[in-house]
C-alpha positions as a printed NumPy array, in Angstrom:
array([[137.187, 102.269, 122.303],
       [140.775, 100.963, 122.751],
       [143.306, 101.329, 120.24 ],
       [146.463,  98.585, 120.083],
       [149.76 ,  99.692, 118.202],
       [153.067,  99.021, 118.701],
       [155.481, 101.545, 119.423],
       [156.72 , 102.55 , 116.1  ],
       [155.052, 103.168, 113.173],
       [157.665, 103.983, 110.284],
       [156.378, 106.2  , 107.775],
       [158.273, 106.405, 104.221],
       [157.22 , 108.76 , 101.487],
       [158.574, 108.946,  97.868],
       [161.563, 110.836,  96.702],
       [159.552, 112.948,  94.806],
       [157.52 , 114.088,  97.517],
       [153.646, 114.745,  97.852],
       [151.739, 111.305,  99.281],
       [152.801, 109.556, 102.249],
       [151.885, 106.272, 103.345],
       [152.592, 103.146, 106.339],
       [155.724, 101.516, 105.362],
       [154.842,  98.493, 107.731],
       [151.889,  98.022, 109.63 ],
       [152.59 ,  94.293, 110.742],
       [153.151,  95.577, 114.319],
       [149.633,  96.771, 114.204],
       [146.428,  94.924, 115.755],
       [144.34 ,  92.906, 112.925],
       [141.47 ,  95.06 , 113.027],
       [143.43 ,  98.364, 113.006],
       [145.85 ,  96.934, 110.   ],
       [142.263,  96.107, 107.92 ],
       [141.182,  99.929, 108.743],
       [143.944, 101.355, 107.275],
       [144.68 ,  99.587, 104.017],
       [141.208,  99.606, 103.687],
       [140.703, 103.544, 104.189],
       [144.736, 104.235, 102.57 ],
       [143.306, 106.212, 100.103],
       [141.161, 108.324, 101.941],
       [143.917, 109.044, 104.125],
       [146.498, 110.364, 101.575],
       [145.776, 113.864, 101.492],
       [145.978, 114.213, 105.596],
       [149.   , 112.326, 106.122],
       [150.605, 114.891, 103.185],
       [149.642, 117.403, 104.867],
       [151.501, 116.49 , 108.096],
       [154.807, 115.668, 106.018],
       [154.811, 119.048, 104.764],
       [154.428, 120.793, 108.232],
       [158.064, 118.693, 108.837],
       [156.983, 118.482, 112.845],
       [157.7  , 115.146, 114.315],
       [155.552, 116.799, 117.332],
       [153.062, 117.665, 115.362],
       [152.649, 114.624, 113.527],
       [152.482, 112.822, 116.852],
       [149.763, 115.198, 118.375],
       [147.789, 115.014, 114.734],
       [148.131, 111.116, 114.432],
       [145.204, 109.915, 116.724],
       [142.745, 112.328, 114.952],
       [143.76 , 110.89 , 110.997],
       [143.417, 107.651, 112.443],
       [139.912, 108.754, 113.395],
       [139.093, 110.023, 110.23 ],
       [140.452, 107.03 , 108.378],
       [138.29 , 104.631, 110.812],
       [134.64 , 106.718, 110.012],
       [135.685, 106.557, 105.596],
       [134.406, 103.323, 105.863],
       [131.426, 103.582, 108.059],
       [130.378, 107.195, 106.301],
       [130.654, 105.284, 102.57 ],
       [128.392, 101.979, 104.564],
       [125.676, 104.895, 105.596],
       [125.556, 106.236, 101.874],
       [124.709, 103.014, 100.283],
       [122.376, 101.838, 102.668],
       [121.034, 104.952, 102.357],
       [120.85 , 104.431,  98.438],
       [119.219, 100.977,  98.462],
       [116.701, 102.241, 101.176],
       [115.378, 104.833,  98.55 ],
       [115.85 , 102.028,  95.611],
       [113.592,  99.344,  98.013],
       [110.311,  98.446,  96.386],
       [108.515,  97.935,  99.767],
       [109.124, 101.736, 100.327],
       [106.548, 103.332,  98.292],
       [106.564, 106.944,  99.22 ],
       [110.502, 107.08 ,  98.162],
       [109.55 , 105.84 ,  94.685],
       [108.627, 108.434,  91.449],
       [105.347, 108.48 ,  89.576],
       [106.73 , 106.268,  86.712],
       [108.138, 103.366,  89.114],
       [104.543, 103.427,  91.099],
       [103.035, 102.954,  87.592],
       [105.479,  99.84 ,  86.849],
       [103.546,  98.03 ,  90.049],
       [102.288,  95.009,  89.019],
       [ 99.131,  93.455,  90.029],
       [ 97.358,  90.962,  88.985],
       [ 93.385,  91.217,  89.867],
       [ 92.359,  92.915,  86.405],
       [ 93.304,  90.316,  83.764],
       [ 94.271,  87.395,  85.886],
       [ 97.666,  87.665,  84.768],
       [100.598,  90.183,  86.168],
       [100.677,  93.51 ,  84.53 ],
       [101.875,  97.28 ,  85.079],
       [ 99.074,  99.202,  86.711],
       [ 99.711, 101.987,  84.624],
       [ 98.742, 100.169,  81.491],
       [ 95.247,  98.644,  83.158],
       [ 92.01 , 100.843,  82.101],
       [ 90.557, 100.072,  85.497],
       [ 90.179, 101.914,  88.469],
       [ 92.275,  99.97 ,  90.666],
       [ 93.764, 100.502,  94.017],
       [ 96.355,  98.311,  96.234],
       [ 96.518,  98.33 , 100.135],
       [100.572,  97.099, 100.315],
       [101.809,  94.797, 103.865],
       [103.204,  98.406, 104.984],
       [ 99.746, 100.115, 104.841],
       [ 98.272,  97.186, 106.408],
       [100.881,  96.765, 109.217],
       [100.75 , 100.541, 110.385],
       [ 97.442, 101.417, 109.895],
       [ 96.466,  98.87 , 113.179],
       [ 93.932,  97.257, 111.865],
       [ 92.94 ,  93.442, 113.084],
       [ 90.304,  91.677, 110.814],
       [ 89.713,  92.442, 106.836],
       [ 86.98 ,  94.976, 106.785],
       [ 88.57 ,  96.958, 108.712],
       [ 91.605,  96.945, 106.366],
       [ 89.689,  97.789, 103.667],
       [ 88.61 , 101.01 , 105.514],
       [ 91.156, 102.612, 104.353],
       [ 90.507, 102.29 , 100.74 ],
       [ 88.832, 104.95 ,  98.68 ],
       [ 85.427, 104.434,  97.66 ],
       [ 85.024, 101.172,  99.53 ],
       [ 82.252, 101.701, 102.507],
       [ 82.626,  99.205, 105.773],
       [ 79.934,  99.822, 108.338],
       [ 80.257,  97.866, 111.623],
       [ 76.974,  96.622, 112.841],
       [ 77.591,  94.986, 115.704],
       [ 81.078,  93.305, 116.916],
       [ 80.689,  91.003, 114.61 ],
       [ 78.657,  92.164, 111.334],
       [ 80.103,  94.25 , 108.585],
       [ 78.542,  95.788, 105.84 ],
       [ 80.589,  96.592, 102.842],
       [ 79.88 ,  98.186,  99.616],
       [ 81.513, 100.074,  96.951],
       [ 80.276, 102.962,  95.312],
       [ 77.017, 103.524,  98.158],
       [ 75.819,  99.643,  97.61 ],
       [ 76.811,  98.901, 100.874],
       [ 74.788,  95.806, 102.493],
       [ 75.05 ,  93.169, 105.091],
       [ 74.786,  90.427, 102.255],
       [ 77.948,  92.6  , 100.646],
       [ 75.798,  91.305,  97.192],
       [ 77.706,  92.325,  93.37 ],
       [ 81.237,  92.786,  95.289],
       [ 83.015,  89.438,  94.811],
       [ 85.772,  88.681,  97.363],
       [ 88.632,  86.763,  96.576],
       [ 91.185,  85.073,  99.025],
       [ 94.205,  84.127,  96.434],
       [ 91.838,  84.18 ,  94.194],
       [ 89.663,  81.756,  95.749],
       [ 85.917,  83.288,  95.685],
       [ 84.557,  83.727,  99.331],
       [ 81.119,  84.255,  97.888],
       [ 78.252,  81.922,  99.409],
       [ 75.5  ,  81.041,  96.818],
       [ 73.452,  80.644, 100.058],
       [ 72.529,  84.035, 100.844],
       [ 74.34 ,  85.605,  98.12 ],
       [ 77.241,  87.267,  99.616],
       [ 79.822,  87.12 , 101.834],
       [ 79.841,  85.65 , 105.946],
       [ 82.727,  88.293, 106.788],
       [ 82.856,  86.931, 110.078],
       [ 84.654,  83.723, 108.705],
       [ 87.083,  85.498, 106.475],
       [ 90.015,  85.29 , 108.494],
       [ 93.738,  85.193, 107.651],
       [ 96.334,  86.394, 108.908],
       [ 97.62 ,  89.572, 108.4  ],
       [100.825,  89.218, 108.439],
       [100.7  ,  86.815, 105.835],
       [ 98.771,  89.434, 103.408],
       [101.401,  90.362, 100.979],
       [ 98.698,  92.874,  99.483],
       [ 94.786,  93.801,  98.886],
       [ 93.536,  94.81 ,  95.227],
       [ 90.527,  96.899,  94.958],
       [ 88.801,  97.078,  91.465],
       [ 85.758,  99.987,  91.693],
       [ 83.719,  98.609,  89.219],
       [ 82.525,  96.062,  86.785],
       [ 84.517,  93.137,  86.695],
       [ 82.591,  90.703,  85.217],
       [ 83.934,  89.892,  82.15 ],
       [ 86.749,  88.82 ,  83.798],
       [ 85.534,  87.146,  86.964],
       [ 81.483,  86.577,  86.564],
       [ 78.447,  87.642,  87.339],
       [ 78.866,  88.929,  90.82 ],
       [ 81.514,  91.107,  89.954],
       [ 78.959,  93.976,  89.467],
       [ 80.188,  96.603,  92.009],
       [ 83.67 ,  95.774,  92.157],
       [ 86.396,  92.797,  93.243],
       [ 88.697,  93.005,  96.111],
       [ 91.491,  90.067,  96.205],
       [ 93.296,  89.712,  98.851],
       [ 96.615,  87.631,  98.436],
       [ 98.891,  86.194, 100.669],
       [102.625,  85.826, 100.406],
       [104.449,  83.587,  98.54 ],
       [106.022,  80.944, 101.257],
       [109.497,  81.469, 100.21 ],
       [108.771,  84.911, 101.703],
       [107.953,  83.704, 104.96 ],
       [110.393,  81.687, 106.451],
       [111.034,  81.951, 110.35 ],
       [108.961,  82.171, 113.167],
       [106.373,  84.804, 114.399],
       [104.144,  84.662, 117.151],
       [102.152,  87.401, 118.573],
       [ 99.579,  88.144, 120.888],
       [ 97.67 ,  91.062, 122.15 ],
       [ 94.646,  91.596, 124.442],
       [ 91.695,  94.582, 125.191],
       [ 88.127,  95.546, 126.052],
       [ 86.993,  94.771, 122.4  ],
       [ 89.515,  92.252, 121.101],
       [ 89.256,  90.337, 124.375],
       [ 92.403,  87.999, 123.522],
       [ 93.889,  87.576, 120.144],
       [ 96.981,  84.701, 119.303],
       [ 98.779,  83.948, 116.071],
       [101.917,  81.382, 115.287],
       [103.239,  81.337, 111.674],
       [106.33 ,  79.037, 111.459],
       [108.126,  78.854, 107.528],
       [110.886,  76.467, 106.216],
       [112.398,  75.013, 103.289],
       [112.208,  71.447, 101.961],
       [114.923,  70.292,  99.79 ],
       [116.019,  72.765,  96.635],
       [112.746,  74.112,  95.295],
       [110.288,  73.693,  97.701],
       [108.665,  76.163, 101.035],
       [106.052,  75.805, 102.928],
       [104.435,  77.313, 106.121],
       [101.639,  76.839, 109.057],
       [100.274,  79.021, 111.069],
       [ 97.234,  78.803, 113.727],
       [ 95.516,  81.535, 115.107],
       [ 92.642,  82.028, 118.004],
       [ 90.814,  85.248, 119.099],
       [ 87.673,  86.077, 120.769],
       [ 85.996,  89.419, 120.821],
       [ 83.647,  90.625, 122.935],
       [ 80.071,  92.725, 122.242],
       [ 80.347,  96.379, 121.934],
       [ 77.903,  98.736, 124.141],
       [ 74.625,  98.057, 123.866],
       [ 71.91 , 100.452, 126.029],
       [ 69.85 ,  97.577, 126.948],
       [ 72.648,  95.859, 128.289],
       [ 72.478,  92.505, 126.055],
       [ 75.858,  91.385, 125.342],
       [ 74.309,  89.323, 122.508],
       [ 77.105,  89.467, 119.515],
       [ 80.419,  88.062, 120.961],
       [ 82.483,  85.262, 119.27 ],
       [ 84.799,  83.39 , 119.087],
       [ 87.008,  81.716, 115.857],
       [ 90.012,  79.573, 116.229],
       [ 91.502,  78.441, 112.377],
       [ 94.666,  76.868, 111.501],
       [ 96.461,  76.238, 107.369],
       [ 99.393,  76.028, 105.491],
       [100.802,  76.525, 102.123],
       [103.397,  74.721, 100.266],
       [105.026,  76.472,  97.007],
       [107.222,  74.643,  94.656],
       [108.934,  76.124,  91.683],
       [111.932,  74.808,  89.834],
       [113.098,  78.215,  88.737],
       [111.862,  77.672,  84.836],
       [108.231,  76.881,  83.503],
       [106.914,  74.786,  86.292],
       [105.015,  76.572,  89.269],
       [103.1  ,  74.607,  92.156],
       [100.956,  75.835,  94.835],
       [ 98.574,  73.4  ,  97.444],
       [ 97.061,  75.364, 100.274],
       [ 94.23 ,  74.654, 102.523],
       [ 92.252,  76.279, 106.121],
       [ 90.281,  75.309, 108.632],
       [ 88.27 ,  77.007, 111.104],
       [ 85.888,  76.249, 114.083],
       [ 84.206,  78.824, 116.238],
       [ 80.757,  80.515, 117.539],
       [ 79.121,  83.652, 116.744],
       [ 76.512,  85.021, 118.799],
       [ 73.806,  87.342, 116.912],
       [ 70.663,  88.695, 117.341],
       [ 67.469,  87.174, 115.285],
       [ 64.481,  89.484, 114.116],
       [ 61.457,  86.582, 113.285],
       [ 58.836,  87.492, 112.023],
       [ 55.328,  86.231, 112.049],
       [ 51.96 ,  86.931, 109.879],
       [ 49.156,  85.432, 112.035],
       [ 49.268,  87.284, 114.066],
       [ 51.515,  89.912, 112.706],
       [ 53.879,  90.269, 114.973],
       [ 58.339,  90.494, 115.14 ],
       [ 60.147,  89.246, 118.036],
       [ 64.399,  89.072, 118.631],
       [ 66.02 ,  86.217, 119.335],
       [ 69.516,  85.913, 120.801],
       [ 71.447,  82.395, 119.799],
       [ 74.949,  81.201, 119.175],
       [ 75.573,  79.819, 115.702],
       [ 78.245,  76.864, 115.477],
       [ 80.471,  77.532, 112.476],
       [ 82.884,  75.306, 111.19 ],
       [ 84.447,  74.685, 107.55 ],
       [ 87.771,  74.631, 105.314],
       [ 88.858,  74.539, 102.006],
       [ 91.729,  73.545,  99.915],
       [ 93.381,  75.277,  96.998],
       [ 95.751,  73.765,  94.036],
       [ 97.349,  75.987,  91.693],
       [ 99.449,  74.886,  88.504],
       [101.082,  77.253,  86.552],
       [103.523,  77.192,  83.195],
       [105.067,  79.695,  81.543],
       [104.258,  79.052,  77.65 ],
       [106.825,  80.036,  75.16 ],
       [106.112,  83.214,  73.118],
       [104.742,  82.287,  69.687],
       [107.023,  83.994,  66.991],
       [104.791,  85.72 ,  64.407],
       [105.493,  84.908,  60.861],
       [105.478,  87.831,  58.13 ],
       [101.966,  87.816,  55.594],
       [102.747,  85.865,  52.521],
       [104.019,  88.409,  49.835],
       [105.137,  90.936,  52.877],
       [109.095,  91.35 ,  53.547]])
């Protein structure tokens, strides 16, 4: 680093003595001028120090190292308070105490946001952060890492998930939610996890409820809920595009792109592709590859007062392969059959919200 000063630098101090200080710096480079009125007053006590030793040589040899010291005051005080709003970020849970973890709001228990130390359910929440590090690539295997929630992998592309040891293939009396959107199929009562795909990225966080929930959200909410929901678009503006590549996930692709239109409105898409391949088999049928490509968006409007409005919509197109038992009664017999099944669907979500005015309750009549 290269340091630009004129030749003289007069230096004037009161009559009184103690503090010294630049008389003139306008011979001084822009930068080095800002540095000094800027760090003055961290400077003070050094430059009175010199005075006092009443050595012009000295003051010459010392000058380069107070100007060092004045230059890292301002870096040293930038450290500190970006070290004091990294411990004060939300997103950084381990920093926070026991009583701000228990302000976290979520919103899976009474539909509505509220502290999750006031909810009398046992509730857990897999945060972006958790997701993001712990390497994960589809849903069930996020939810691996919460407790009391069992994900067996049956082949490359069958999960069975239970909580509390009523794990099954059918996933039946967990209800899944995608923004609150119920995955459940009334066809086979339960969940196709193979076709719940978002992006993960995009998963702002996951809410796990071990336990009855239906009083709140039906009948199938026997065993538990999870609800995974995404991030609000406002929160995802830019670009990201990834891809990735291996012996199991064959060749994975995502693009997310975010914006803003006009004052109140954001909106993204996204598209993503991947096909896996089948995992080890000892009779050497590869019969449970697939493939899934699906594409969405989500527009969020919200005119900072009572009005919020949310459209969002999916669609996907792929093939599973999977292995068939049939079985027959005359004569009683089972056979496998190996087949690709064509999948294809979408949905569409529309969300209104308004924040009612609090009611103000009126005293009993005869009651001051």
């Amino acid at each position: 680093m290269v340091l630009h000063f004129s030749r003289k630098l007069n230096l004037s101090s009161p009559r009184n003595g103690g503090e010294i200080y630049p008389k003139s710096c306008a011979r001084a480079s822009g930068p080095i001028r800002r540095a000094l009125h800027a760090s003055a007053h961290g400077s003070l006590q050094t430059l009175s120090t010199l005075l006092r030793a009443r050595s012009i040589e000295r003051i010459i040899a010392a000058l380069p190292l107070a100007l060092l010291l004045s230059l890292m005051a301002p870096v040293q005080n930038s450290w500190a308070q970006a070290a004091d709003s990294d411990q004060t970020a939300p997103g950084n849970l381990k920093r926070l105490s026991l009583e701000q973890l228990g302000n976290l709001e979520v919103t899976t228990i009474s539909k509505e946001p509220e502290e999750i130390q006031r909810t009398a359910a046992a509730i857990y929440v897999l945060t972006q952060e958790d997701i993001r590090r712990s390497g994960a690539t589809s849903i069930p295997e996020v939810l691996r890492l919460v407790p009391g929630v069992e994900v067996a992998r049956i082949d490359s592309s069958t999960w069975a998930v239970g909580i509390r040891g009523f794990g099954s293939i059918f996933s039946k009396s967990v209800l899944v939610l995608i923004d609150g959107r119920s995955v459940y199929t009334p066809l086979f009562a339960g969940v196709n996890w193979n076709l719940q795909s978002v992006m993960l990225e995009d998963v702002d966080r996951i809410e796990v409820i071990r336990g009855p929930g239906g009083a709140i959200w039906g009948t199938n909410a026997v065993n538990g809920v999870i609800n995974i929901i995404t991030k609000n678009s406002k929160d995802t503006r830019g670009t990201v595009a990834s891809v990735g590549g291996g012996n199991l996930d064959q060749g994975t692709g995502e693009f997310r792109q975010g914006g803003r239109l006009g004052r109140n409105t954001n909106y993204r898409v996204y598209g993503m592709a991947f096909g896996r391949g089948p995992e080890f088999h000892t009779d050497h049928d590869n019969f449970d590859d697939w493939q899934l490509g699906q594409g969405g968006f989500r527009m969020d409007w919200d005119n900072q007062g009572r009005d919020s409005i949310t459209l969002q919509g999916d669609l996907y197109k792929g093939g599973v392969r999977a292995r068939q038992n049939l079985a027959f009664y005359s004569p009683p017999a089972s056979i496998n059959v190996d087949g690709t099944q064509d999948v294809s669907g979408g949905n569409i979500l529309g969300r209104w919200r308004r924040k009612l005015r609090r009611s103000v309750r009126l005293p009993a009549p005869g009651v001051l």
